[in-house]
MARRO-986077 format. One line per field, with one value per residue (C-alpha): x, y, z; residue number from 0; residue in one letter. Coordinates in pm, 1 decimal. Example, Ala and Ser with C-alpha at 12.3 -4.5 7.8 and 13.67 -1.06 7.14 Angstrom:
BEGIN
east	[1230.0, 1367.0];
north	[-450.0, -106.0];
up	[780.0, 714.0];
i	[0, 1];
aa	[A, S];
END
This chain:
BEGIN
east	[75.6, 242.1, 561.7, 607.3, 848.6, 790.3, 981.9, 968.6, 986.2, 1046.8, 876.6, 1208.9, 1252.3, 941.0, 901.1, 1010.7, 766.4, 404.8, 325.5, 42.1, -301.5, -266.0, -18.3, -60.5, -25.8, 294.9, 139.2, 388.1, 673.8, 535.2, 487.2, 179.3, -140.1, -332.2, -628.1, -963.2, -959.7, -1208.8, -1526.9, -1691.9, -2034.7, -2324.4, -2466.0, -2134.7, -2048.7, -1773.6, -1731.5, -1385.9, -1367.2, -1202.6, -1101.5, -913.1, -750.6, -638.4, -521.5, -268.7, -187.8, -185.5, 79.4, 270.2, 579.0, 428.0, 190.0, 372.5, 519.4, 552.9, 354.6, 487.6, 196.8, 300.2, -21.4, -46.0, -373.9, -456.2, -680.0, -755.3, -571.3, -255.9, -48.3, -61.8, -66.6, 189.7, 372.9, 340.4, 473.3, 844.2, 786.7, 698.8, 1012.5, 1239.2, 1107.3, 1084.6, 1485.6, 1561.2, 1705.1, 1967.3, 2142.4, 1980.7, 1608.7, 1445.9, 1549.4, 1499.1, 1305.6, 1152.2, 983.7, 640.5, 556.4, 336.0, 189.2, -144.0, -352.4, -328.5, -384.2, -387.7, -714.3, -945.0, -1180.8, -1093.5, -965.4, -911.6, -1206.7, -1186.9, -858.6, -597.2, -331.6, -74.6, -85.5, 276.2, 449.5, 774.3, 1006.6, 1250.0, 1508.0, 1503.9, 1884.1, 1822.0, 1787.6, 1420.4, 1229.6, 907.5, 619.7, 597.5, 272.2, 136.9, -160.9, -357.9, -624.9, -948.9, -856.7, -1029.5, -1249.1, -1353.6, -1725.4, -1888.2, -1747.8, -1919.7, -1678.6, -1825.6, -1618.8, -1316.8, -1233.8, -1327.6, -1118.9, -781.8, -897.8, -925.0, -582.9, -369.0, -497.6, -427.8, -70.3, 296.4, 347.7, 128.9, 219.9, 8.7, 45.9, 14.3, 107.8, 345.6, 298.0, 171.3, -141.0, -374.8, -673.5, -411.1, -397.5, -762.2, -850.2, -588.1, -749.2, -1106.4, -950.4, -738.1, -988.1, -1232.9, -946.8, -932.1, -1294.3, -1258.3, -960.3, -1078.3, -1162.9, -821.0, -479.1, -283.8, -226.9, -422.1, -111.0, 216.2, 430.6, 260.2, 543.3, 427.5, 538.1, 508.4, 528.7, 638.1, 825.9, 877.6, 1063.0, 1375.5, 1581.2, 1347.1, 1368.9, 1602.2, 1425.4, 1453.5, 1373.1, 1559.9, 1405.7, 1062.9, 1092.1, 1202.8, 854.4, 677.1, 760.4, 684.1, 330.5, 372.7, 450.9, 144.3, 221.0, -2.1, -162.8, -383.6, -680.7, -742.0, -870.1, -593.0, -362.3, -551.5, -489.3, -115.5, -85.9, 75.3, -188.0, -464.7, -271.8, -151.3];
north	[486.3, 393.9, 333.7, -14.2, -172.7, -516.6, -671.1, -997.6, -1152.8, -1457.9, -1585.9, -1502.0, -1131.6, -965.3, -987.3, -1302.6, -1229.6, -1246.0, -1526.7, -1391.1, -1326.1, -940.0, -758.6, -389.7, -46.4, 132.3, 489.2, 599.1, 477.8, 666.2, 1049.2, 1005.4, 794.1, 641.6, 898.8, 822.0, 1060.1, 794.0, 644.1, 383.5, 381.9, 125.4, 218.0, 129.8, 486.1, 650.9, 975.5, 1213.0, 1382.1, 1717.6, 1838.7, 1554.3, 1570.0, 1913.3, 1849.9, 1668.1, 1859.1, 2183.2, 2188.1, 2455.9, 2225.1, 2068.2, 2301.2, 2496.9, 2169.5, 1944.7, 1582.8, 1224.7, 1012.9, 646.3, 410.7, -12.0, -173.9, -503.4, -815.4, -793.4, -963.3, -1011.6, -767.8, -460.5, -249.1, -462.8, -389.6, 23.3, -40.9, -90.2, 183.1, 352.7, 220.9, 341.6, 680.3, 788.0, 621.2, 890.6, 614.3, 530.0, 180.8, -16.0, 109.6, -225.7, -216.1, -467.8, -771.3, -824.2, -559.8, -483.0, -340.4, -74.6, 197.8, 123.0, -111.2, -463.7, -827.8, -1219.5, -1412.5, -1424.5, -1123.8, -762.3, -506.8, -154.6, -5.8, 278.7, 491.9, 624.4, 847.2, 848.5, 1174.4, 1242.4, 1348.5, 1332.6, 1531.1, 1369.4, 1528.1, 1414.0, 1325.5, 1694.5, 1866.1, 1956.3, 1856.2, 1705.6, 1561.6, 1232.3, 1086.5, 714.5, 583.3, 231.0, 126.7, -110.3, -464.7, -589.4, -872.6, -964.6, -1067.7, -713.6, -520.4, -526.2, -467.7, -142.2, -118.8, -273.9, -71.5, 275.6, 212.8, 68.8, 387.8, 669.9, 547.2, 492.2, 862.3, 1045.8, 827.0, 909.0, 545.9, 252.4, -72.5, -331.3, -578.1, -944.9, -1309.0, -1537.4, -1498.4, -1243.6, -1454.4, -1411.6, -1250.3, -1024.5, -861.8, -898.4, -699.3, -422.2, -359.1, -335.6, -135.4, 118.0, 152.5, 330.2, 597.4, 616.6, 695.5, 962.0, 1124.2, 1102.0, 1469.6, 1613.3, 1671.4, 1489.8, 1119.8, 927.3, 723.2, 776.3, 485.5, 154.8, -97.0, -425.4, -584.8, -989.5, -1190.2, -1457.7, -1577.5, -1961.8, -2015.8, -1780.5, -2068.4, -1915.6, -1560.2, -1390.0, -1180.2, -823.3, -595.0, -783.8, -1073.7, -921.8, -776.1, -1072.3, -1225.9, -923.8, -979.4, -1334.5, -1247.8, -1019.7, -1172.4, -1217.0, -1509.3, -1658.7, -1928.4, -1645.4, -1595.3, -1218.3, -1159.0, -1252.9, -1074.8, -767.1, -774.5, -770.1, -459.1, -227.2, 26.5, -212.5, -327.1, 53.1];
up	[-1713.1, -1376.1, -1319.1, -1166.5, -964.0, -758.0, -431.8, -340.8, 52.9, 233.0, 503.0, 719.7, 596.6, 780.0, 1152.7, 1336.7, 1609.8, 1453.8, 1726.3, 1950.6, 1864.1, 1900.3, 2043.2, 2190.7, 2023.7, 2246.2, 2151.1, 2430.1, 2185.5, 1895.1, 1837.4, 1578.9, 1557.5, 1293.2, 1201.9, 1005.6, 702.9, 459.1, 678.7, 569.1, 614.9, 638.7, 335.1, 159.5, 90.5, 202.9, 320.5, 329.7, 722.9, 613.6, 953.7, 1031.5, 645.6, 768.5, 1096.2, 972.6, 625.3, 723.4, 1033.1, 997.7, 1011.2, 646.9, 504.1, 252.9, 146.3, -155.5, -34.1, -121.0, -19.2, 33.6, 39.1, 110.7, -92.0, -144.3, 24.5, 335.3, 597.3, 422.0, 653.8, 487.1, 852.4, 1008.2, 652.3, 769.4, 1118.5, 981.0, 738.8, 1043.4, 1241.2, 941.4, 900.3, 1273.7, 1336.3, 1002.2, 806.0, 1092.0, 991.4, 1259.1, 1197.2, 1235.9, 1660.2, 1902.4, 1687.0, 2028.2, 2114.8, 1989.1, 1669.7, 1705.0, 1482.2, 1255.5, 1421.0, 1305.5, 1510.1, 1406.2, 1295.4, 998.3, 1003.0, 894.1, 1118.4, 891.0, 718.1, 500.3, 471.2, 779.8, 760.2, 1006.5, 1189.7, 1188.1, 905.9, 830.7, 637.3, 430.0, 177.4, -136.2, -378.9, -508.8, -152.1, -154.2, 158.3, 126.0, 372.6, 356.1, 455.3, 492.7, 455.2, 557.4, 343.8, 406.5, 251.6, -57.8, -97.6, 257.5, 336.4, 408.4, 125.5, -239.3, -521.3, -554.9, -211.8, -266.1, -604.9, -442.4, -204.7, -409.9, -695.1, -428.1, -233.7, -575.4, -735.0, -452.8, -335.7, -516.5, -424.0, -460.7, -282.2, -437.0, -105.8, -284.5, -117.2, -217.8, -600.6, -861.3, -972.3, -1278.7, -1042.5, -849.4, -1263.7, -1325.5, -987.0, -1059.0, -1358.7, -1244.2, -937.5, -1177.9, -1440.2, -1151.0, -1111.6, -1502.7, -1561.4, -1249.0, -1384.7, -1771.2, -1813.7, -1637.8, -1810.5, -1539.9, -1528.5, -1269.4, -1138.6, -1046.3, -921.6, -848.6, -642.0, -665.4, -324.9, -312.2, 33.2, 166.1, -207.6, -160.1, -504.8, -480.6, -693.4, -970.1, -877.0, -620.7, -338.1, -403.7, -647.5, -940.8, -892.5, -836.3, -1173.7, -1296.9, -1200.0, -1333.2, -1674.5, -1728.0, -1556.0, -1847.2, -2093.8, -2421.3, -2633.3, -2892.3, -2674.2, -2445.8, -2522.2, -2673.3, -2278.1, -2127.6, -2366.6, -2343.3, -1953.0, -2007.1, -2253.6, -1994.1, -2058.7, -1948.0, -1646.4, -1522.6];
i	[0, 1, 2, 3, 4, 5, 6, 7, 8, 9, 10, 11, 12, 13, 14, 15, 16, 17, 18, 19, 20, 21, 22, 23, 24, 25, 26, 27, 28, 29, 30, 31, 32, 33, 34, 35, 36, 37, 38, 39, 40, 41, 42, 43, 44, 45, 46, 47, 48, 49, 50, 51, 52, 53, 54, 55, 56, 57, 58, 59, 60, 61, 62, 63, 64, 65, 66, 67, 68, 69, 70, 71, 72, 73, 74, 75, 76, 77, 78, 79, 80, 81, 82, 83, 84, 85, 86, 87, 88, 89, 90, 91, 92, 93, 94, 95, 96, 97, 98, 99, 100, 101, 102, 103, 104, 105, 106, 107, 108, 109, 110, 111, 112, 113, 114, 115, 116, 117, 118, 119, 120, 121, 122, 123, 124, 125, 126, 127, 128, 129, 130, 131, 132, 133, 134, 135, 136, 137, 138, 139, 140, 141, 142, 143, 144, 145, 146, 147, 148, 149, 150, 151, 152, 153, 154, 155, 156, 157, 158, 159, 160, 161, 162, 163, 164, 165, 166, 167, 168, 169, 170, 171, 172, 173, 174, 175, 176, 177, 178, 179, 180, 181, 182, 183, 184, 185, 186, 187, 188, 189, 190, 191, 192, 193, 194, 195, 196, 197, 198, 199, 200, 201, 202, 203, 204, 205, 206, 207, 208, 209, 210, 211, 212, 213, 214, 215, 216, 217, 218, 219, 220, 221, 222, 223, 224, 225, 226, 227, 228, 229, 230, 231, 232, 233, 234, 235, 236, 237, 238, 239, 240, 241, 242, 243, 244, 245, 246, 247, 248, 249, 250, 251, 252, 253, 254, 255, 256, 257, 258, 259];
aa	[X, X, X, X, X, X, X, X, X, X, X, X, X, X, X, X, X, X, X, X, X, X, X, X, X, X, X, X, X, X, X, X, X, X, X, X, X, X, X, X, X, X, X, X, X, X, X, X, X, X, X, X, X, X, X, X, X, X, X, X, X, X, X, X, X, X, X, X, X, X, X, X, X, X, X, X, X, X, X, X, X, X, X, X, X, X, X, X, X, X, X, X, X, X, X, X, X, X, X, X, X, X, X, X, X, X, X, X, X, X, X, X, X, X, X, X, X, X, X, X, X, X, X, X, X, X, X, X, X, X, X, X, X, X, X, X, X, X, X, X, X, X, X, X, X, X, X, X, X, X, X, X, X, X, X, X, X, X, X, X, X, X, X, X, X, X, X, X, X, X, X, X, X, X, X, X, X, X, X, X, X, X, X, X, X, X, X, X, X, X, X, X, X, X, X, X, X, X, X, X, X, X, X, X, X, X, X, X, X, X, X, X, X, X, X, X, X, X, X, X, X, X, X, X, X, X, X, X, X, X, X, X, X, X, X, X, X, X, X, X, X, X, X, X, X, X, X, X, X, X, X, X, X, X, X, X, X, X, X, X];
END
């Protein structure tokens, strides 16, 4: 089972500056860029590019290291790559107290724009990796990945949970990018997504998950439940919560196992 975590957001907390249509990509800014390692193709299969996998993994800076693989998921066009730019912002400024920069300028990194239609298909990794010390003094890669959004009008289900399965086995962190509320379908789809991973993984020893972060934006109720991490928990477990009104479905959905 997963361990879980959840954040909530306000409106106010992300970027201030999400006012034009699309804004450009300073690569100049940035030592990495976002590479292809899952294609999507038009038969709605997917297929894993090796050489660019190793282009990236086997640098001689990373390769004899252990990797901490941090991956967004969820519907698509709900900000998930403009989510990975300030994860990109924090990593590159090393944790530095004023990582965020200039709320003005640009945010570049993995490609993302404004409007309605989808704009990632299958799974990037950024092609920079950083390494990051963890509390016991090991130093590990850290590696991000952006993931093709669920549930828009040319994928099949099929797609979608390939997709959220493949990124959550191979990913040490899961954020499960939701808006504004953790809703009854948000559970429903993790458990059709997981339970792909599940059936993959059913014959190995090791677990299929590791941490799945539930991460909630744009929270309009914080009078109910703080922003942060305690309130997010706070959310999680009245989602939670089986009580003798449910139907059996519904209760089933919210034994831990089921959901993670």
């Amino acid at each position: 089972m997963a361990e879980e975590d959840v954040l909530v957001g306000s409106q106010h907390q992300q970027h201030r500056n999400f006012v034009s249509e699309e804004r450009p990509v300073l690569e100049n800014r940035m030592r990495g860029r976002p590479v292809q390692v899952v294609v999507a193709k038009d038969d709605h299969g997917f297929e894993l590019d090796e050489q660019a996998l190793e282009g990236i993994l086997l640098n001689e800076a990373v390769r004899d290291k252990h990797v901490v693989v941090v991956s967004v998921a969820g519907a698509f066009r709900k900000g998930k790559s403009f989510l990975l730019g300030f994860f990109l912002r924090y990593l590159e400024s090393e944790g530095a107290y004023d990582w965020i920069g200039d709320e003005c300028s640009p945010l570049g990194g993995f490609s993302w724009r404004g409007g309605s239609e989808r704009d990632t298909t299958g799974i990037l990794m950024w092609s920079e990796v950083f390494v990051v010390s963890t509390p016991s003094g090991e130093k590990v890669a850290v590696v991000l990945l952006d993931t093709q959004g669920a549930f828009d009008s040319e994928s099949t289900v099929k797609d979608c949970a390939t997709v959220f399965a493949l990124s959550t086995m191979v990913s040490s962190v899961q954020v499960y990018n939701l808006s504004q509320n953790v809703q009854e379908d948000d559970l429903q789809h993790l458990q059709l997504f997981t339970e792909y991973g599940r059936l993959a993984m059913e014959d190995g020893t090791e677990k299929p998950f590791q941490k799945l972060q539930f991460l909630v934006r744009d929270w309009s109720f914080p009078y109910e439940a703080a922003y942060g991490v305690e309130g997010g928990i706070k959310i999680l477990e009245r989602r939670l919560q089986i009580s003798d009104r449910q139907h059996p479905e519904l209760q089933q959905l919210r034994d831990r196992k089921s959901v993670v």
